[in-house]
N, C-alpha and C positions, 0 to 999 in steps of 0.2 A: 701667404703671409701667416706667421705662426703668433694667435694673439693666446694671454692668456686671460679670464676675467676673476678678479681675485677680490674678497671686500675689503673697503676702504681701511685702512691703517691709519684711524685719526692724528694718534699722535703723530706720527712720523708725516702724513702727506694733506690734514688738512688744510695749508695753505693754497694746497691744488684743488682743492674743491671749492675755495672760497672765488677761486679764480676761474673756473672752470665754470661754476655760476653766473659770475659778472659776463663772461663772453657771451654764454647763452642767453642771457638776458638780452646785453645791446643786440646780439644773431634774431632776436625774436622780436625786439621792440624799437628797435634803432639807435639806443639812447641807452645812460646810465641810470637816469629818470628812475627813481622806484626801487633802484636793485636793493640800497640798504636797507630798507623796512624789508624788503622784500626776506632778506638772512637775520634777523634778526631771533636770536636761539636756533641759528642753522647747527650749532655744534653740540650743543644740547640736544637736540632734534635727535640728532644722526647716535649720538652715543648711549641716549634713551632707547632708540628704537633697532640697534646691531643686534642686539640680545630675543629681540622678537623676530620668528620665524616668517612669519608673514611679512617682514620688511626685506630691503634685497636694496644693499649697499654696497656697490662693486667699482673697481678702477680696474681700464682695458688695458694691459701691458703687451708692448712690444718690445723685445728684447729686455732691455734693460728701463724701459723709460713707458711712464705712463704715460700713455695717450689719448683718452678719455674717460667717461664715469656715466654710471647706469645708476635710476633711484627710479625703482618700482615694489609695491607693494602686491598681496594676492589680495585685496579687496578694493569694494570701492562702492561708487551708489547702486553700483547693479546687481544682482542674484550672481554667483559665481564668475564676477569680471574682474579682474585686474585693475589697475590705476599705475601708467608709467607719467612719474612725476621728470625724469629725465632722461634722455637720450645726447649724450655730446661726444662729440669728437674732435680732437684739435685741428685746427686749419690747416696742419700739413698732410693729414690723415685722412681728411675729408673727400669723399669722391673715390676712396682706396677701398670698399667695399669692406670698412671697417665697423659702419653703421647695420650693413647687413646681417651681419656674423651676430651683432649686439642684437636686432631682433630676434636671430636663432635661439640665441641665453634668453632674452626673457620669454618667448614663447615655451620655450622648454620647461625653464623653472617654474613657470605659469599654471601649466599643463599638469603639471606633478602636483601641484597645490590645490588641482582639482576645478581649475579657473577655465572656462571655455574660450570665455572673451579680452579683451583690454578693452583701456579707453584710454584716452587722452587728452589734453589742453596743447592747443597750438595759435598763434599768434596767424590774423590772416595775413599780414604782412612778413613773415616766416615763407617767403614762396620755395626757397631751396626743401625749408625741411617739411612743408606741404607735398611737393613733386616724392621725396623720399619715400613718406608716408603711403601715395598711394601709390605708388609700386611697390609696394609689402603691405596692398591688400585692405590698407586703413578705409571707412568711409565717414562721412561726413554724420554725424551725431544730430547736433542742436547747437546753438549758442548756450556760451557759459556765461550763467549770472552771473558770477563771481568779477567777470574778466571783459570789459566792454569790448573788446576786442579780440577776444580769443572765441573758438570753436570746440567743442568738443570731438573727434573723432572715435570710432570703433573699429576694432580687428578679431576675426572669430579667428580662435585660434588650431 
């Protein structure tokens, strides 16, 4: 499958992000519960931070049509680690080893930034995208304060 990963085109597709958001949210938490605090200066966010290098705001196309969206940064609380804030795939895409190809990009662009590691926030009740995780090597971090129910995980890259 020939994917391409290009950065987000706010004006034209942040409706897809805003949605793209809501899924992964209810995918990690079961619920809508939280999402809107949750985006709240998501678009600001994102058109603040396209211009800084160290940010990595991409939408995965296949053919003609997006079909997910990456938000990782080259920094984070660790010594030269990364922070991938999102990994999504559409639900028809899913299982299409369209996820894998998306760790490829950000290990890649990671690696060039001089980043050894990632980390990550996952939901324990996220069991699909926990199984994903560690079969692309992720391991179990610490609880996040932030998140009473989320995990931190790591990946040396």
């Amino acid at each position: 499958m020939k994917l391409a990963f290009k950065t987000i085109d706010l004006e034209q597709h942040f409706d897809l992000c805003y949605e793209f958001r809501r899924d992964s949210h209810i995918c990690s938490f079961g619920t809508e519960a939280g999402y809107e605090e949750s985006v709240v200066g998501y678009q600001a966010k994102i058109q603040q931070r396209l211009n800084d290098p160290r940010w990595h705001y991409l939408h995965i196309w296949h053919d003609d049509n997006i079909i997910g969206q990456l938000e990782f940064k080259s920094f984070s609380f660790l010594e030269n680690t990364g922070y991938v804030h999102l990994i999504y795939v559409t639900p028809e895409f899913r299982g299409t080893h369209v996820a894998g190809e998306a760790e490829n990009v950000i290990a890649d662009t990671l690696k060039k930034q001089h980043c050894h590691s990632a980390v990550l926030s996952v939901s324990r009740t996220n069991e699909r995208a926990i199984r994903h995780y560690r079969r692309f090597a992720w391991s179990y971090l610490k609880p996040n304060p932030k998140h009473e129910v989320t995990d931190f995980y790591i990946r040396r890259l």
